[in-house]
One Martini backbone bead per residue (centre of mass of N, CA, C, O) as a GRO file, in nm:
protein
  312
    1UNK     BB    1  -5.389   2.267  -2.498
    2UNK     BB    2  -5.110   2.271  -2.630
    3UNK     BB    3  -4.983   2.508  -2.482
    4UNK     BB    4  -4.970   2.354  -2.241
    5UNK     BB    5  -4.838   2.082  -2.280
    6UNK     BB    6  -4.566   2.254  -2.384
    7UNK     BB    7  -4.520   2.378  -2.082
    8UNK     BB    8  -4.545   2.075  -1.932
    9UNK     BB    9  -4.248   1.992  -2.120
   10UNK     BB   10  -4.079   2.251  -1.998
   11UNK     BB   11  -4.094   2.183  -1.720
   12UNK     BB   12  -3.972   1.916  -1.687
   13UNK     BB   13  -3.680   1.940  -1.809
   14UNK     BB   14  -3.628   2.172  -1.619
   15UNK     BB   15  -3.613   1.970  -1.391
   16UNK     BB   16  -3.437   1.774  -1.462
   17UNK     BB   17  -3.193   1.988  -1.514
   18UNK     BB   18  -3.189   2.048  -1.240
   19UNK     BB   19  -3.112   1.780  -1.121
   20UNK     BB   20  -2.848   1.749  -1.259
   21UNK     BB   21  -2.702   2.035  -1.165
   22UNK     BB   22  -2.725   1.958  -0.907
   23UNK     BB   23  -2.570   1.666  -0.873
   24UNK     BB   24  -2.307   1.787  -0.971
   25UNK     BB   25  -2.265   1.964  -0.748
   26UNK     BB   26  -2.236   1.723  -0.558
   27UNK     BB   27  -2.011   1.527  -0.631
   28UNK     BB   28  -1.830   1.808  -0.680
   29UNK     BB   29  -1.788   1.769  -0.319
   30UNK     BB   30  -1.619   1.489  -0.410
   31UNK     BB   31  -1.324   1.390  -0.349
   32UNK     BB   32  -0.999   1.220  -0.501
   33UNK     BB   33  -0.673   1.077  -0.378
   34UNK     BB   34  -0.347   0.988  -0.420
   35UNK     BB   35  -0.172   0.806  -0.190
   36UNK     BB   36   0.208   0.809  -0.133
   37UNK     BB   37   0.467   0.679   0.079
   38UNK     BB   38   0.606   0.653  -0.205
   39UNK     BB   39   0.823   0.637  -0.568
   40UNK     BB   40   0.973   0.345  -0.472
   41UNK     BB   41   1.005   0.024  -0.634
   42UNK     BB   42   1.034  -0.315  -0.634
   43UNK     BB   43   1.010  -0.661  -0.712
   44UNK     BB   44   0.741  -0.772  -0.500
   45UNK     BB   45   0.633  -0.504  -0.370
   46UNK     BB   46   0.460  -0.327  -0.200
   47UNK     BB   47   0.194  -0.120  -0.332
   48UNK     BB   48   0.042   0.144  -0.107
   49UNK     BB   49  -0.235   0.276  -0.177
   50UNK     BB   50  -0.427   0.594  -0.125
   51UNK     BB   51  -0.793   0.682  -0.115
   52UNK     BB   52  -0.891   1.015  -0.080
   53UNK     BB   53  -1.200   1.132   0.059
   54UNK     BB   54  -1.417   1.388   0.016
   55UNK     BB   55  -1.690   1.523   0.203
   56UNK     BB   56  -1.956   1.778   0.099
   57UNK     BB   57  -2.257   1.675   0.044
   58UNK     BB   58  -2.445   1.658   0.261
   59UNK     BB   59  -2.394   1.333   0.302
   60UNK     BB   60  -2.386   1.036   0.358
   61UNK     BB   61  -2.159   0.779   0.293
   62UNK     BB   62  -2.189   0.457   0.177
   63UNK     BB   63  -1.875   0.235   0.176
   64UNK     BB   64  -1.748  -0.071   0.079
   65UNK     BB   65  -2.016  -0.306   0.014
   66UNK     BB   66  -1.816  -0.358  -0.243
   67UNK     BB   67  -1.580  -0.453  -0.512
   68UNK     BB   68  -1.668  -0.192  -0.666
   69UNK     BB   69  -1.624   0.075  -0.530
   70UNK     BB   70  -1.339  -0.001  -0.606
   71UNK     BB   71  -1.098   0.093  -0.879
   72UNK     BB   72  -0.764  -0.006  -1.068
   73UNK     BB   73  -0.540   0.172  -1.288
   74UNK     BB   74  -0.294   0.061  -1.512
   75UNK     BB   75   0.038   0.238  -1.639
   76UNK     BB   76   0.272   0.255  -1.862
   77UNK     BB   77   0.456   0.289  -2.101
   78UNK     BB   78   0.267   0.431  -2.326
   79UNK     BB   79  -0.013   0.355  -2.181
   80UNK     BB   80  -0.005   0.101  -2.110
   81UNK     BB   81  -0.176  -0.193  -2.006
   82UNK     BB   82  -0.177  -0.331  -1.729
   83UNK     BB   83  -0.195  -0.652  -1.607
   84UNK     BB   84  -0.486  -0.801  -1.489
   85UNK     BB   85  -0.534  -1.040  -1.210
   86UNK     BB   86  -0.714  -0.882  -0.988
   87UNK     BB   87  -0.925  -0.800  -0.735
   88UNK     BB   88  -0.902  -0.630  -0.491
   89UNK     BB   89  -0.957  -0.603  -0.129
   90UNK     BB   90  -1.249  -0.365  -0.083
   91UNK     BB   91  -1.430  -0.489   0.122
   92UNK     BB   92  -1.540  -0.243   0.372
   93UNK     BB   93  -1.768  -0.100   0.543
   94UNK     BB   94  -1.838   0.254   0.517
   95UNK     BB   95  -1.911   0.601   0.708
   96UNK     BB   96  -1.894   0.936   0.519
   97UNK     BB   97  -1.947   1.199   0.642
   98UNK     BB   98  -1.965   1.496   0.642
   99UNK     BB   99  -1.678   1.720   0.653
  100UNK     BB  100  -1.505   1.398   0.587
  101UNK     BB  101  -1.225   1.227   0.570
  102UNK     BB  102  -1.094   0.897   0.365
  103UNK     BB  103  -0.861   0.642   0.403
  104UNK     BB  104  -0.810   0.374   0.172
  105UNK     BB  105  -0.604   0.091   0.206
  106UNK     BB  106  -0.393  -0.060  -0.086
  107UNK     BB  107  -0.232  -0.364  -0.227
  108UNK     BB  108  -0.181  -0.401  -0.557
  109UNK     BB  109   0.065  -0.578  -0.658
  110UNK     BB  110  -0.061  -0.816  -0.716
  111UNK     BB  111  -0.283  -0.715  -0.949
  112UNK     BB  112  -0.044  -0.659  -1.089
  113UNK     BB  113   0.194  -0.639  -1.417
  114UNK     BB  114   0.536  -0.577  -1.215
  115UNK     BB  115   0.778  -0.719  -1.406
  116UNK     BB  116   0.912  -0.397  -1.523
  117UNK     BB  117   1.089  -0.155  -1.505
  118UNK     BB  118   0.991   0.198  -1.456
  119UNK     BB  119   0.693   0.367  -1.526
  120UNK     BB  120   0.398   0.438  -1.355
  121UNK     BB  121   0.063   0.448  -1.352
  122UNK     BB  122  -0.258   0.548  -1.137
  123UNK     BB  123  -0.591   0.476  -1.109
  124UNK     BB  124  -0.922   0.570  -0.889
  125UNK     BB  125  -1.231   0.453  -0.888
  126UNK     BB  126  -1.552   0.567  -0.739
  127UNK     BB  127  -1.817   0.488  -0.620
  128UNK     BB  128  -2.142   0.683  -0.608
  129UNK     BB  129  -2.443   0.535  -0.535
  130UNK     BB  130  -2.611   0.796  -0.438
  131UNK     BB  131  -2.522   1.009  -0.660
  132UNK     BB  132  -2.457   0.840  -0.945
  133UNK     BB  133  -2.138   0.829  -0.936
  134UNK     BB  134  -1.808   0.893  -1.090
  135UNK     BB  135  -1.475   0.890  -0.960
  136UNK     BB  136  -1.160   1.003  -1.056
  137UNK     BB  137  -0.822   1.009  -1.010
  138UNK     BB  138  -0.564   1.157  -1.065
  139UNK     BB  139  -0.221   1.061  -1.150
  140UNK     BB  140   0.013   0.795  -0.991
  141UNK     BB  141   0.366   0.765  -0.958
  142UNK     BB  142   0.568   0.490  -1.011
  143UNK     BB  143   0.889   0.314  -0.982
  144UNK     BB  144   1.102   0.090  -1.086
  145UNK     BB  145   1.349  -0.116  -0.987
  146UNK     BB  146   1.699  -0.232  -0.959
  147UNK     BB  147   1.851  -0.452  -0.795
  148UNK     BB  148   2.128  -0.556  -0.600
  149UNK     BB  149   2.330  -0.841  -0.556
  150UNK     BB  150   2.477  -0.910  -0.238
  151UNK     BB  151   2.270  -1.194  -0.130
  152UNK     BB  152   2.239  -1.566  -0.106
  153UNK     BB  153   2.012  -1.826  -0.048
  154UNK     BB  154   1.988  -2.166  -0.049
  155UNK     BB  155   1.628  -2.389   0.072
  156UNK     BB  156   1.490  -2.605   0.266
  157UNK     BB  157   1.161  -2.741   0.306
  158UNK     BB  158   0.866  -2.814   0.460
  159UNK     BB  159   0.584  -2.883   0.329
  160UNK     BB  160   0.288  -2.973   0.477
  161UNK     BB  161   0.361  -3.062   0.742
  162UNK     BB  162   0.210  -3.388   0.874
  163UNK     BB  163   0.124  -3.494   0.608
  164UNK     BB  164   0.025  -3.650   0.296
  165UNK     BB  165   0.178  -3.365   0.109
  166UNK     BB  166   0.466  -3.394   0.188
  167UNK     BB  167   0.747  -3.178   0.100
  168UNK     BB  168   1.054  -3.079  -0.051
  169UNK     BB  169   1.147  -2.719  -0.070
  170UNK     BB  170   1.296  -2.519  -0.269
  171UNK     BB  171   1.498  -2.201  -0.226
  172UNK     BB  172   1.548  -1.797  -0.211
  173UNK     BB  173   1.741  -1.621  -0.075
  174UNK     BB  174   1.816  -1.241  -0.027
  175UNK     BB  175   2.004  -0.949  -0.118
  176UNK     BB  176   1.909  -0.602  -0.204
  177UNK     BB  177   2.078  -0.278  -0.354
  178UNK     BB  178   1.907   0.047  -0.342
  179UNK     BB  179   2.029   0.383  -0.512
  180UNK     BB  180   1.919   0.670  -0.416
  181UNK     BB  181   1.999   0.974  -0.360
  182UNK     BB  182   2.267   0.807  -0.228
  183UNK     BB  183   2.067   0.635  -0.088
  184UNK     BB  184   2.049   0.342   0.086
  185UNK     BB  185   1.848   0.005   0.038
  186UNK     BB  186   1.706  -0.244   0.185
  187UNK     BB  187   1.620  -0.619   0.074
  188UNK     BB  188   1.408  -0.909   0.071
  189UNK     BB  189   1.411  -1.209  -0.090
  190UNK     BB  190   1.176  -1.442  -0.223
  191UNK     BB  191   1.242  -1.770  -0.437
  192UNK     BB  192   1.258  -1.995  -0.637
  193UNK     BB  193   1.527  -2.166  -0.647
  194UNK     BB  194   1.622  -2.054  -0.929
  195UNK     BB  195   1.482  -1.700  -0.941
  196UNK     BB  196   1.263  -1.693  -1.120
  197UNK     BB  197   0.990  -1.663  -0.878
  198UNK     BB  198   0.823  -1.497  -0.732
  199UNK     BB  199   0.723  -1.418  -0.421
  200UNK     BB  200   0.874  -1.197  -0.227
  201UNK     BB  201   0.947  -0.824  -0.125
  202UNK     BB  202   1.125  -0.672   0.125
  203UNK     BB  203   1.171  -0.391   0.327
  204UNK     BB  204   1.413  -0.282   0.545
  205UNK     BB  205   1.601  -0.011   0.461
  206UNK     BB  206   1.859   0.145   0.547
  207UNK     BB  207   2.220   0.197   0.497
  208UNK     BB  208   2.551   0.141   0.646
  209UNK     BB  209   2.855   0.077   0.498
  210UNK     BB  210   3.014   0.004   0.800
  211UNK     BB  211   2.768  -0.208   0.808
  212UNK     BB  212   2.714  -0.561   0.804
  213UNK     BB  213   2.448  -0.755   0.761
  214UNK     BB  214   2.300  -0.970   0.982
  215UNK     BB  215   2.277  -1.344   0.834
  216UNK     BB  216   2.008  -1.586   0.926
  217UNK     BB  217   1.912  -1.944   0.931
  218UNK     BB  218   1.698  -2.123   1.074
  219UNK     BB  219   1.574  -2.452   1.124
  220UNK     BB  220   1.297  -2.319   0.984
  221UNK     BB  221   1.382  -2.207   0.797
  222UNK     BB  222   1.402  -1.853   0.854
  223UNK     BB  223   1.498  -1.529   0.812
  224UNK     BB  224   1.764  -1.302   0.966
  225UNK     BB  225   1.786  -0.955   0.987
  226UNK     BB  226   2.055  -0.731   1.056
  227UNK     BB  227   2.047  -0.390   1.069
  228UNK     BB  228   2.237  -0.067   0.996
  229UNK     BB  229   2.091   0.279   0.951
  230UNK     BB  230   2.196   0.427   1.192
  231UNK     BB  231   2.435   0.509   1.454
  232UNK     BB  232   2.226   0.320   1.637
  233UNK     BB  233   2.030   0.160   1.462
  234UNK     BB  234   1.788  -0.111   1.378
  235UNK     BB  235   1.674  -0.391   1.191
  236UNK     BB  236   1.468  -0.630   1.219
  237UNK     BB  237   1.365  -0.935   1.075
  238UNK     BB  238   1.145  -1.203   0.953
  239UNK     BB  239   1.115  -1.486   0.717
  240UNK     BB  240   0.949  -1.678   0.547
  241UNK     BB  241   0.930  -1.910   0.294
  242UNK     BB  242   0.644  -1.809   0.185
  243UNK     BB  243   0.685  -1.466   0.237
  244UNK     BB  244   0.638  -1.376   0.526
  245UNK     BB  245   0.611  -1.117   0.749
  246UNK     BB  246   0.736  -1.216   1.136
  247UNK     BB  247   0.934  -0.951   1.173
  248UNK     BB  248   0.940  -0.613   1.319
  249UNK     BB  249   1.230  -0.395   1.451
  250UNK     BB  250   1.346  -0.198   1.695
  251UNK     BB  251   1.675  -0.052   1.773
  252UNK     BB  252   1.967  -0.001   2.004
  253UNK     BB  253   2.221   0.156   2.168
  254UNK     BB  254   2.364   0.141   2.453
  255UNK     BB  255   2.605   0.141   2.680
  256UNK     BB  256   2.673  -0.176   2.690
  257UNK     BB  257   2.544  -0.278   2.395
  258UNK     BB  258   2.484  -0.442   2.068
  259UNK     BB  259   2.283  -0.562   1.845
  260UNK     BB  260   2.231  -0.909   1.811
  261UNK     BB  261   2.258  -1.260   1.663
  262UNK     BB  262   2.124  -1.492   1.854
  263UNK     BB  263   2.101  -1.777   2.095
  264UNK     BB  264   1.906  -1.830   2.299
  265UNK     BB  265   1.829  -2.006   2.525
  266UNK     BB  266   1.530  -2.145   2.397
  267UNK     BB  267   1.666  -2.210   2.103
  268UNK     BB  268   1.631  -1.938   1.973
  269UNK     BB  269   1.664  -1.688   1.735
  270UNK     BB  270   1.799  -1.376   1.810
  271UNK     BB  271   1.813  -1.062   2.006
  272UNK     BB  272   2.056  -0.899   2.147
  273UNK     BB  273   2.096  -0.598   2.312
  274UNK     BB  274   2.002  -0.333   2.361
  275UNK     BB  275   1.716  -0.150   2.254
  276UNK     BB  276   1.406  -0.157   2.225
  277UNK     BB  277   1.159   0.036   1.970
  278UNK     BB  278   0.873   0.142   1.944
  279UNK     BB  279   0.638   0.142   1.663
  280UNK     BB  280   0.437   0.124   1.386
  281UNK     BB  281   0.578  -0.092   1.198
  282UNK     BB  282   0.542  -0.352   1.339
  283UNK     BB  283   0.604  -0.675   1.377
  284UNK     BB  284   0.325  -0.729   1.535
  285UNK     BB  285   0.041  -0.586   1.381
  286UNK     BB  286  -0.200  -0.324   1.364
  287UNK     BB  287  -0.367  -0.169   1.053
  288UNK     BB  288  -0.571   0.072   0.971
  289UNK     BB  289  -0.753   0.086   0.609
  290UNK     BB  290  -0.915   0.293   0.755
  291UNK     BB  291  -0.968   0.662   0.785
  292UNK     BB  292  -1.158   0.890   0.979
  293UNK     BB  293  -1.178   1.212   0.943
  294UNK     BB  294  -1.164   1.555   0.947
  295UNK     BB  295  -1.154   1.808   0.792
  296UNK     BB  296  -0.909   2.066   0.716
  297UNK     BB  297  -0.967   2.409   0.751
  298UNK     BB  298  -0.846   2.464   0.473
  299UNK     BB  299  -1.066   2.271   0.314
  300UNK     BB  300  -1.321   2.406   0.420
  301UNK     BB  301  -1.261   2.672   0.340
  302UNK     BB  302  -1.212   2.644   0.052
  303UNK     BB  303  -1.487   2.516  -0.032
  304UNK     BB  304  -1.665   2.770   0.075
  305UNK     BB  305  -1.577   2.947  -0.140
  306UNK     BB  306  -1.648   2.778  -0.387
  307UNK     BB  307  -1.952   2.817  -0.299
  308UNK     BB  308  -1.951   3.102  -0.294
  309UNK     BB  309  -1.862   3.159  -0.615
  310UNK     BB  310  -2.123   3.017  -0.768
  311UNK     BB  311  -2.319   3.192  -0.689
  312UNK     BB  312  -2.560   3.425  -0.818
   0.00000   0.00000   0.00000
């Protein structure tokens, strides 16, 4: 009986640890890296970061479902544990069957204290419900850097217009030019009257020497800035006092005429001449924030190497 016992306390172990093996298996068949589509951010702008999961586990995973299933760790110089402010907003449930990949863009920067020029690393882990298990992201760097200011203007408007809490807020339009491996990036930032409390930085683009950006301010406070990034093409810009970006657009000259900024007939300030050309960049614009397709023929093959190679 005692015999017994031991056989079937040793038969049970080896199931469990059976069961543990399998698992890590599974697991080991789903992985996850961060993808950026920059490594050189200004402070106040978006750091987009993409969370690329791929599925090889044989069974569909079901993620998004809370705001936990993603999570992001950032670190300073020196492993510093940067500041975080709060949860970014990544419930969004979607589900990723097997042999396909899912990328997950999310902008980290509200969420995060990125007020120090630097280097940064950034970790992303995600929980895995049905396998019971968590993986983490290898480590992924971007740096801030610190822009020259080349214009400013202070600006009021009326806050919550038309209420019983209106009042006249000052503020502070910039533009700051950025050189990196000798080239030129525009960005364009709002700040209070200060200009010590940042709200928003967005990037406009690139910037060619021989032609300054053309810069004004609508009767509404919206900055409206027109650049020249390459020999023909142009970037133009609105942003909203709040630190909105309300349109992005892309211009080009034509044989006839170059855009510029004018008060069209309708009284409002916008772009003449030239040809707009759509992008995907344009805003108003929407953007699918999860993506999902097929593993790449390249990726299925590695994988199925890799697990018949430990076969015994």
């Amino acid at each position: 009986m005692k015999h017994m016992q031991t056989g079937a306390i040793i038969r049970s172990l080896a199931l469990i640890l059976g069961l543990g093996l399998g698992m890590n298996r599974i697991s080991a068949q789903v992985s996850a890296e961060l993808v950026l589509s920059q490594e050189h951010f200004v402070s106040g702008e978006s750091i987009v970061v993409g969370v690329k999961i791929t599925n090889f586990s044989g069974r569909t995973l079901k993620l998004g479902e809370d705001s936990t299933w993603l999570q992001f760790s950032v670190f300073g110089e020196n492993n510093r544990v940067v500041l975080h402010k709060g949860e970014p907003a990544v419930k969004m449930p979607f589900e990723l069957t097997t042999s396909h990949v899912a990328t997950r863009r999310v902008d980290i920067a509200p969420y995060f204290n990125f007020d120090q020029p630097g280097r940064y690393s950034i970790v992303a882990t995600v929980n895995l419900k049905e396998l019971g298990r968590r993986i983490s992201t290898s480590s992924a760097f971007v740096e801030l850097v610190s822009g020259i200011k080349i214009w400013e203007q202070d600006f009021g408007f009326l806050a919550q217009a038309g209420t019983d809490k209106e009042e006249t807020v000052v503020r502070k339009y910039m533009l700051l030019q950025v050189t990196h491996k000798n080239r030129k990036k525009l960005y364009a930032r709002v700040t209070d009257g200060s200009g010590n409390v940042l709200i928003r930085t967005f990037p406009i683009g690139g910037s060619v020497s021989f032609n300054r950006p053309d810069i004004q301010i609508d009767p509404s406070s919206r900055l409206h800035v027109l650049s020249q990034y390459a020999s023909r093409q142009f970037n133009y810009l609105v942003i909203s006092p709040d630190g909105d970006l309300l349109v992005r657009q892309t211009y080009e000259y034509d044989n006839a005429s170059k855009p510029q900024l004018v008060y069209l007939e309708e009284g409002r300030l916008g772009v003449a001449g030239g040809i707009r050309r759509k992008t995907e960049s344009d805003v108003p614009g929407s953007v699918e924030m999860t993506e999902t397709t097929p593993a790449a023929p390249e990726v299925i093959k590695a994988a199925a190497s890799d697990s018949a190679a430990k076969k015994p």
